[in-house]
C-alpha positions in Angstrom: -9.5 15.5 -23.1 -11.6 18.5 -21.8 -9.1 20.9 -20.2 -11.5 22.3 -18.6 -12.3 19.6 -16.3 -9.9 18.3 -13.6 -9.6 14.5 -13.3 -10.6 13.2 -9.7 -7.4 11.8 -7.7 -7.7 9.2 -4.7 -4.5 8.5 -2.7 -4.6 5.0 -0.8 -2.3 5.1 2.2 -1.5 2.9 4.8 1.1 1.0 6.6 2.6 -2.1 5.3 0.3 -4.7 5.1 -3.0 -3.0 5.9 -4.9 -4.0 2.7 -4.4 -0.7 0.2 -3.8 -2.9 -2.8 -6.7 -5.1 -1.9 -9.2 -1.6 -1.3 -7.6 -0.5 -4.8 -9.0 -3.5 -6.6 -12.2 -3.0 -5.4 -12.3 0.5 -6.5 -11.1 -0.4 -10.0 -14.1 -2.6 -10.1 -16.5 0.2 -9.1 -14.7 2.0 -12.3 -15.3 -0.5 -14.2 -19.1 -1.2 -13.4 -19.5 1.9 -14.0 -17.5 2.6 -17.2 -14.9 4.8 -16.2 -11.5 4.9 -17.5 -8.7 4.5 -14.5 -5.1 5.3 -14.2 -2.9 3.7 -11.8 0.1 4.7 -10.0 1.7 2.1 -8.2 4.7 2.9 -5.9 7.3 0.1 -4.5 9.9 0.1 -1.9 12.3 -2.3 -4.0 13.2 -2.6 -7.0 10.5 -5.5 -8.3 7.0 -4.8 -8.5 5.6 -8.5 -7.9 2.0 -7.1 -7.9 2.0 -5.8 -11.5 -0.1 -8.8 -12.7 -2.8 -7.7 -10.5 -3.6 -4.8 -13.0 -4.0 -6.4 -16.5 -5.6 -4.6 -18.9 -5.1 -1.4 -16.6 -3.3 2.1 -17.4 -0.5 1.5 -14.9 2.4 3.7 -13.7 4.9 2.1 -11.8 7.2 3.7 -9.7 10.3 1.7 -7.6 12.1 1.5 -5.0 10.9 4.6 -3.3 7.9 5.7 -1.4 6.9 8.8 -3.2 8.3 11.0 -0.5 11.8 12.7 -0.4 13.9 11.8 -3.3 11.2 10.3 -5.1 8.9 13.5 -4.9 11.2 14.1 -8.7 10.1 11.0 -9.7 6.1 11.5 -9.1 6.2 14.4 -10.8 7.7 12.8 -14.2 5.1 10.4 -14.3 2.7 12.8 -13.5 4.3 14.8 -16.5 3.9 11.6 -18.4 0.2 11.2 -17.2 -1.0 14.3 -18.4 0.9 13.8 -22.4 -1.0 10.4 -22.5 -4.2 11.9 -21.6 -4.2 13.7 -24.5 -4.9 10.6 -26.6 -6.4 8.4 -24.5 -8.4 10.4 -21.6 -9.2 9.5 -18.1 -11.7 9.6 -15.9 -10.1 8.5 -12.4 -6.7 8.6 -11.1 -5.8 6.2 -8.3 -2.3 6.3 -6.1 -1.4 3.6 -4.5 1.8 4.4 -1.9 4.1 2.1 -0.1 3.3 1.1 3.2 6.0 3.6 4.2 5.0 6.4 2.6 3.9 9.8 3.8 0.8 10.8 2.3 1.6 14.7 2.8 4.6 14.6 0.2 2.5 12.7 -2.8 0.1 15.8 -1.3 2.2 18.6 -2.0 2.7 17.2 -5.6 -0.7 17.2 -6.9 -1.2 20.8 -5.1 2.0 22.1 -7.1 1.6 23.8 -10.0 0.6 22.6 -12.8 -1.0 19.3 -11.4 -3.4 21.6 -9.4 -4.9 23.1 -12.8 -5.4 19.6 -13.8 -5.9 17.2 -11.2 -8.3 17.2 -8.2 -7.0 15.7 -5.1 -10.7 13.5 -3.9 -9.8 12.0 -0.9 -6.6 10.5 1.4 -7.8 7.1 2.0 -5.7 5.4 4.8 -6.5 1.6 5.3 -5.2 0.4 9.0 -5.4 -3.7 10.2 -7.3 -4.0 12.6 -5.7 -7.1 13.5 -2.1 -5.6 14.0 -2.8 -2.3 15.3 -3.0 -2.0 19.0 0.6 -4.4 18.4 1.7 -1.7 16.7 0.6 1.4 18.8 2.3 -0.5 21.8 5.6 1.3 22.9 6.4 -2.6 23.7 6.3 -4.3 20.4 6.7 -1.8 17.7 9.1 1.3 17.3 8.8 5.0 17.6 9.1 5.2 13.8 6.3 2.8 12.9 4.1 5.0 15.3 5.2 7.5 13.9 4.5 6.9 10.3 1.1 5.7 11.0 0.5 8.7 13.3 1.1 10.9 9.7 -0.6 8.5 7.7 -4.0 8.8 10.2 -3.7 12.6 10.2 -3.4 12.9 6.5 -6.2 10.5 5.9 -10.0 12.6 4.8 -11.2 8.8 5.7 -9.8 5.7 7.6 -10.6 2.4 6.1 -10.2 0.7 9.8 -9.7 -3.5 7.2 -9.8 -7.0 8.9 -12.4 -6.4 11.3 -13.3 -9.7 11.1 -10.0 -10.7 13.2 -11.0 -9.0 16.4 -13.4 -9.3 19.0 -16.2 -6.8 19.2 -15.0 -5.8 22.4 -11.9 -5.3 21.0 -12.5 -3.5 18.0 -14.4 -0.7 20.2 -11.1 0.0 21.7 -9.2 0.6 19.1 -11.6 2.8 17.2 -11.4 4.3 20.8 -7.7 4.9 20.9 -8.1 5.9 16.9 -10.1 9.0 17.7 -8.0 9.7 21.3 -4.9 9.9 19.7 -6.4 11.6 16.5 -7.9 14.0 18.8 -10.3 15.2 16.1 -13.1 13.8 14.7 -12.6 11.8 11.2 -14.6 9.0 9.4 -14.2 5.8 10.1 -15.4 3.0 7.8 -14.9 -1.0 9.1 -14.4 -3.5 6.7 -13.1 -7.0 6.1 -11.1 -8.2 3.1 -11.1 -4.5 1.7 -15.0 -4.3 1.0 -16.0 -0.9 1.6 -19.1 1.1 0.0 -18.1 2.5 -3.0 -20.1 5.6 -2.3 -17.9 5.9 1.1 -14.3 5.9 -0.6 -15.5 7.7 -4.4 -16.8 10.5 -1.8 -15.4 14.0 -2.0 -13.5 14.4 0.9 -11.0 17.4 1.0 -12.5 20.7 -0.1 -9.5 23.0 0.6 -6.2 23.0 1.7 -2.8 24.2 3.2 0.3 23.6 1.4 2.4 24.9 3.7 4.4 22.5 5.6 2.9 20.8 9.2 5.0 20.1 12.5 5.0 16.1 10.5 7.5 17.6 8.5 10.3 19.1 10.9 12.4 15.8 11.0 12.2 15.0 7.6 11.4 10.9 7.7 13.2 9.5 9.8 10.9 6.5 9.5 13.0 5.4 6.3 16.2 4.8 8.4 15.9 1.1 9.3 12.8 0.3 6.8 14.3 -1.8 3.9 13.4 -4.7 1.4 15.0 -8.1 0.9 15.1 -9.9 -2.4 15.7 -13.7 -2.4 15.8 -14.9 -6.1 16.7 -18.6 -7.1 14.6 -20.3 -5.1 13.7 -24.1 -5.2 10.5 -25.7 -5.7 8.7 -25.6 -2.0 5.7 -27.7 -0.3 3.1 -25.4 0.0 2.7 -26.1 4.4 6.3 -25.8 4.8 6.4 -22.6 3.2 3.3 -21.2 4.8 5.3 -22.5 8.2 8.1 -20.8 7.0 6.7 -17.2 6.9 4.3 -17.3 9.5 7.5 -17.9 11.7 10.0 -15.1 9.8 11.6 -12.6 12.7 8.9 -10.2 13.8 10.6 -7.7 12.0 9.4 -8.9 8.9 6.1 -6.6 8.5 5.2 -7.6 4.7 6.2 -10.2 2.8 5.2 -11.5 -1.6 6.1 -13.0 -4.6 6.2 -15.5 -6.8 6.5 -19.4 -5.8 6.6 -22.5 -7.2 4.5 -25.0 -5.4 5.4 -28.9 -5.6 3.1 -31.1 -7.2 1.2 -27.8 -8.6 3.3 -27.5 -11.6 2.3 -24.0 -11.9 3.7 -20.4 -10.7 1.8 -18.4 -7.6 1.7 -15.2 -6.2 1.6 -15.2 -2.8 0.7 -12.3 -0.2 1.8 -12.2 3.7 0.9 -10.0 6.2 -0.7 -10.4 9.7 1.0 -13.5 9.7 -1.5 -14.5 7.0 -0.5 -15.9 3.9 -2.6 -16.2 0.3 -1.6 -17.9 -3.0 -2.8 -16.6 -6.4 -2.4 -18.8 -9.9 -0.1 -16.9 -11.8 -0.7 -17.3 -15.6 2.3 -18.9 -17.5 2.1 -16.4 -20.0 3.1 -14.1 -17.3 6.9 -15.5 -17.7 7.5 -14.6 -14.2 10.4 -16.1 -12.0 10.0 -17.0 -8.5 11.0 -14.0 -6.2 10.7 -13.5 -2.3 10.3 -9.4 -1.4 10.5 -8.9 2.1 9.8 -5.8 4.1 10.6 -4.9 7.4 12.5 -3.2 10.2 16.3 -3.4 10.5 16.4 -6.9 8.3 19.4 -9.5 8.6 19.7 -10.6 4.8 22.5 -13.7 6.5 19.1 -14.1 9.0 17.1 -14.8 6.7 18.7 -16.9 4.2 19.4 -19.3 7.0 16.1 -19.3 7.7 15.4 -20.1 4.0 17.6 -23.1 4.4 14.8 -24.7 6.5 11.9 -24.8 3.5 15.2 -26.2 1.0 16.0 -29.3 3.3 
């Protein structure tokens, strides 16, 4: 590795759901079309990464239950530690960091300005990915909580560009007023790219961004995350076989609380494991390949979860 030269880093950010992991895999294509090698860190708020199949063939760090931000900060560091002995035998052009949808972008931040990620590691760009479809729900004093608006308040001001994803769910008209209320409540001016299923110029998001900065801390900082108080995941393992439209039922009526939800399911009839990914009460399956030996698995993410709540709403898909 040349010393001498500092590896480019882009941070995704974004609340839960917003399309980050979707944005990532169209950067890692950009690297590979154009032949540069990638690392990956990937950061989890349980304890099971059910997205790790996503990044075959990929230098991936994984980091769980956390959100790179208070305790975790330790933990960032290590791999970073462990980043930068690796290098030295197989080099990288690019690193990518995926947070949780909880995370704060300022504390991953603060790590790669540290010393001595700063001598070899240059922070690119804070990309921060919002749904369009969800966001003026969220934003709303009566459908969300102060510490959603909160977090995504930090995660707008810390983002060098704003990935504004699944344009294609809102009326024009609409979609004006929320870039609208973006840059009112922003009050600055800051880049704003629209997109649809995560498809943003590569140009746009590979673009050097942030040319110099503060490390000392922001008035974001004075309460210390209190935005991780009621934020948890639920795990639901041993699950039965289900019908594919009963299960798609099943989430798109979970508690509104439920912000985020994947896994792994097996589908009846299929024969076959899937991946599935839920958000904006919108669900996808992905063949999973059996060599993958996964089991299925239900994460769910959300505000102030009932585990007894939602196991008795499991019961429905079993009958």
């Amino acid at each position: 590795m040349n010393s001498s030269k500092k590896i480019p880093v882009y941070v995704l950010s974004g609340f839960l759901g917003s399309g980050k992991t979707t944005v990532l895999l169209n950067m890692l294509k950009h690297c590979k079309n154009k032949g540069l090698q990638p690392g990956i860190i990937l950061n989890e708020i349980g304890k099971t990464n059910v997205e790790g199949h996503l990044f075959e063939n990929q230098k991936v760090f994984e980091l769980l239950d956390g959100c790179i931000c208070c305790t975790i900060q330790d933990d960032l560091k290590e791999t970073m530690n462990e980043l930068i002995i690796e290098m030295e035998q197989s080099p990288l052009d690019v690193l990518l960091i995926e947070g949780t949808g909880v995370a704060n972008p300022m504390e991953i931040q603060e790590v790669l300005l540290s010393h001595p990620y700063n001598e070899q590691f240059d922070l690119m760009s804070i990309i921060t990915v919002l749904d369009a479809s969800h966001y003026l729900e969220y934003q709303s004093i009566f459908s969300s909580s102060t510490e959603v608006r909160n977090l995504m308040h930090e995660q707008m001001i810390c983002g060098s560009l704003l990935v504004l994803n699944k344009t294609d769910l809102v009326p024009s008209n609409q979609l004006a007023k929320i870039k609208q209320k973006i840059t009112k409540k922003l009050q600055q001016e800051k880049t704003i790219v629209e997109c649809f299923f995560g498809k943003v110029d590569a140009e746009l998001l590979f673009e050097k961004r942030i040319h110099s900065f503060s490390i000392g801390k922001t008035s974001l900082d004075s309460d210390h995350h209190p935005h991780h108080s009621s934020l948890q995941a639920l795990k639901l393992e041993d699950l039965p076989v289900v019908q594919k439209k009963e299960f798609e039922q099943w989430l798109k009526h979970l508690p509104a609380n439920v912000l985020r939800g994947k896994g792994f399911i097996e589908i009846e009839g299929l024969h076959q494991l899937y991946s599935f990914q839920y958000a904006s009460r919108r669900v996808t399956f992905t063949p999973v390949p059996a060599t993958l030996n996964r089991k299925p698995v239900i994460i769910l993410i959300g505000m102030g979860l009932s585990l007894e709540q939602i196991k008795d709403h499991l019961k429905l898909v079993k009958q």
